[in-house]
C-alpha positions in Angstrom: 1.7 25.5 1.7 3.7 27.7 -0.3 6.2 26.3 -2.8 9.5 26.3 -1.3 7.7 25.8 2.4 8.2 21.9 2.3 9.1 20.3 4.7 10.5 16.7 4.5 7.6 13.8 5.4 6.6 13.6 8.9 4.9 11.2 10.9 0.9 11.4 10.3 1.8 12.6 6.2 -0.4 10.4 3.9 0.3 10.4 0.0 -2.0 9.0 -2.0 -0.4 8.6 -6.2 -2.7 7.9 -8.9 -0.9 5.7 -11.4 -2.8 4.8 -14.3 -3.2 1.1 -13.0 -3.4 1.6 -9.3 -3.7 4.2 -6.7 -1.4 3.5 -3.4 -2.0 5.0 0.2 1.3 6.0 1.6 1.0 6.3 5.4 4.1 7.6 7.3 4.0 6.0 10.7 7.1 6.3 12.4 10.5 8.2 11.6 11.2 4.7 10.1 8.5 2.8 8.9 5.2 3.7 6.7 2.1 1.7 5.2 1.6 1.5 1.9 -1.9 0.1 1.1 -3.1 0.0 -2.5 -6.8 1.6 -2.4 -7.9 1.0 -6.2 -6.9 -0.8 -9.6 -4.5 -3.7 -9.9 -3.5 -5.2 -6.2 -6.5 -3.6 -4.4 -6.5 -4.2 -1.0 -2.5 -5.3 -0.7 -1.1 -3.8 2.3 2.1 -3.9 4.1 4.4 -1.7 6.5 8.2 -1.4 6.3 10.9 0.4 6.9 11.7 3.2 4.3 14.4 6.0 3.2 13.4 9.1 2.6 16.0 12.0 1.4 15.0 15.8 0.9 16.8 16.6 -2.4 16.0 19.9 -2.5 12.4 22.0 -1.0 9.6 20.3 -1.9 11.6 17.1 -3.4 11.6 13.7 -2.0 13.4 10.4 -2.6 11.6 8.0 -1.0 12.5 4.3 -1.1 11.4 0.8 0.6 11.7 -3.0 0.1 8.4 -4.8 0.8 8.0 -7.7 2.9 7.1 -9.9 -0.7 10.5 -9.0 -2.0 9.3 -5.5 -4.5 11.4 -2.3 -4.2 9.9 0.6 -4.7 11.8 3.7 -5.3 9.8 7.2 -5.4 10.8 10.6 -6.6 8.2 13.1 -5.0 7.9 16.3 -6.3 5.3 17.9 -3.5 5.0 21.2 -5.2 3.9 19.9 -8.6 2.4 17.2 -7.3 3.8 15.0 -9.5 5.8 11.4 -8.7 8.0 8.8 -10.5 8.5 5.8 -9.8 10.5 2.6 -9.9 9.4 -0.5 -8.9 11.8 -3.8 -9.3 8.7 -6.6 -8.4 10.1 -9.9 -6.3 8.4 -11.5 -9.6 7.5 -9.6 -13.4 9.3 -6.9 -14.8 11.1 -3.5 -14.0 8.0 -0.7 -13.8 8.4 3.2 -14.3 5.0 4.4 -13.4 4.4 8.3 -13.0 1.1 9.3 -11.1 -0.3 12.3 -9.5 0.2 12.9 -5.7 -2.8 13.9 -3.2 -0.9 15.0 -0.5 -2.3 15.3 3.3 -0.2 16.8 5.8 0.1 15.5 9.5 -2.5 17.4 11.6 
């Protein structure tokens, strides 16, 4: 797409954000809820689906936020045109986490 053509995530969108410790699979299924599945590193194979938030900031930048079913909220800033996201993650155990990665992107056919 070209930068400033983003649109905000649709249903069918799957991110996938290389941290340096873990790669999740983001999964938008509904207008409400997504799957996030970690695919490699720490956590592998930990899936769940939940509702999320997702705000267009501006063209091509996403807020993207969700509380997971084990009690960890996870709160994304996506920047689709540099690829590039950071993260927050408040674990329902452990520390606070700010983990930037970058983001294979696949649109919704």
């Amino acid at each position: 797409m070209e930068p400033g053509a983003w649109p905000s995530l649709r249903v069918g969108d799957v991110l996938e954000i290389q941290f340096p410790a873990f790669t999740p699979r983001i999964t938008i299924e509904t207008q409400n809820t997504l799957t996030v599945e970690i695919v490699a590193g720490d956590n592998l194979g930990f899936a769940d689906t939940v509702d999320y938030d997702a705000v267009a900031l501006r063209d091509g930048l996403i807020m993207l936020s969700w509380q997971e079913h084990i009690g960890s909220t996870i709160v994304h800033v996506l920047d689709l045109e540099a690829r590039q996201a950071h993260t927050v993650v408040t674990p329902a155990k452990g520390e606070l986490m700010r983990l930037a990665g970058r983001i294979e992107f696949t649109p919704a056919s």
